[in-house]
N, C-alpha and C positions, 0 to 999 in steps of 0.2 A: 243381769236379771237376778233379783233376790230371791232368796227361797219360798215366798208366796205365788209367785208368780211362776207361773205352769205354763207349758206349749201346747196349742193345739195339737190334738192328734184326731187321726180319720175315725177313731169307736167313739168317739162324743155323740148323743142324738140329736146335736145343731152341725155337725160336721156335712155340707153338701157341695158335689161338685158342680163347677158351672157347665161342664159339657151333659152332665147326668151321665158321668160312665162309671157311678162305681157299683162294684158287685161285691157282696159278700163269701166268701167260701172258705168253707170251714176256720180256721182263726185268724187268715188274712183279711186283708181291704185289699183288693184288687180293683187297677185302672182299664178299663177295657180302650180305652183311648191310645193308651203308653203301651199295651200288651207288658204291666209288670206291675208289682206292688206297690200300691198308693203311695206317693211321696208327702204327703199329710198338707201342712201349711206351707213348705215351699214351691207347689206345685203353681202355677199362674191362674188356674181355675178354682182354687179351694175358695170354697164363701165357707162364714156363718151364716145360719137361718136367722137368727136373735142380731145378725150384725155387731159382733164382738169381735170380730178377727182381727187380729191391727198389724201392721202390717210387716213388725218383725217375729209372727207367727208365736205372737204371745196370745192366751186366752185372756179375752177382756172382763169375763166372769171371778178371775182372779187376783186380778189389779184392784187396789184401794184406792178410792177418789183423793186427790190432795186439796183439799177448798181453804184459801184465804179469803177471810171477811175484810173488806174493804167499806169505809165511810163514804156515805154519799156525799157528792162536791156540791153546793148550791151554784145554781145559775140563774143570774137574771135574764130576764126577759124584755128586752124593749120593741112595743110596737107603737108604730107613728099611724094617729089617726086623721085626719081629714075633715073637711067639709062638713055637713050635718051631723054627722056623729061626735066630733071634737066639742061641737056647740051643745048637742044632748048630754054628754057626759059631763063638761064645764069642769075638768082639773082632776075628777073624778079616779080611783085608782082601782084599776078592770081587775085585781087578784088580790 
């Protein structure tokens, strides 16, 4: 993990459990499910609201995209025509 790249934690306001048990009280995150302190993103029910959560409980808001540009490859196209259309077109090239 580099140093941009941050862990979820349950004080985020995208931070939600899937069972809906967490409570706030005073400066903890409490699991009413676990009877004990939110386990954050290793818990099996922690989502993101925004769907950033990935799955080694890294924030996805903090990860940098990495994009290669790649050239497009040309492809032909061959179609075989037929009957009354072969004859309407006569050699013709459809693109």
């Amino acid at each position: 993990m580099s140093e941009s790249e941050k862990r979820c934690t349950p004080e985020c306001e995208f931070f939600r459990c899937g069972q809906r048990a967490l409570v706030k009280q005073r400066s903890k995150i409490y699991c009413r499910w676990a009877d004990d302190v939110c386990a954050g993103p290793t818990c099996k029910y922690a989502i993101c609201a925004r769907g950033r959560l990935l799955a080694n409980g890294v924030c996805g808001f903090t990860v940098k995209r990495k994009t290669v540009e790649t050239e497009p490859q040309e492809k032909k196209i061959t179609i075989k025509i037929r009957g009354k259309t072969l004859q309407r077109l006569k050699g013709e090239e459809l693109f």
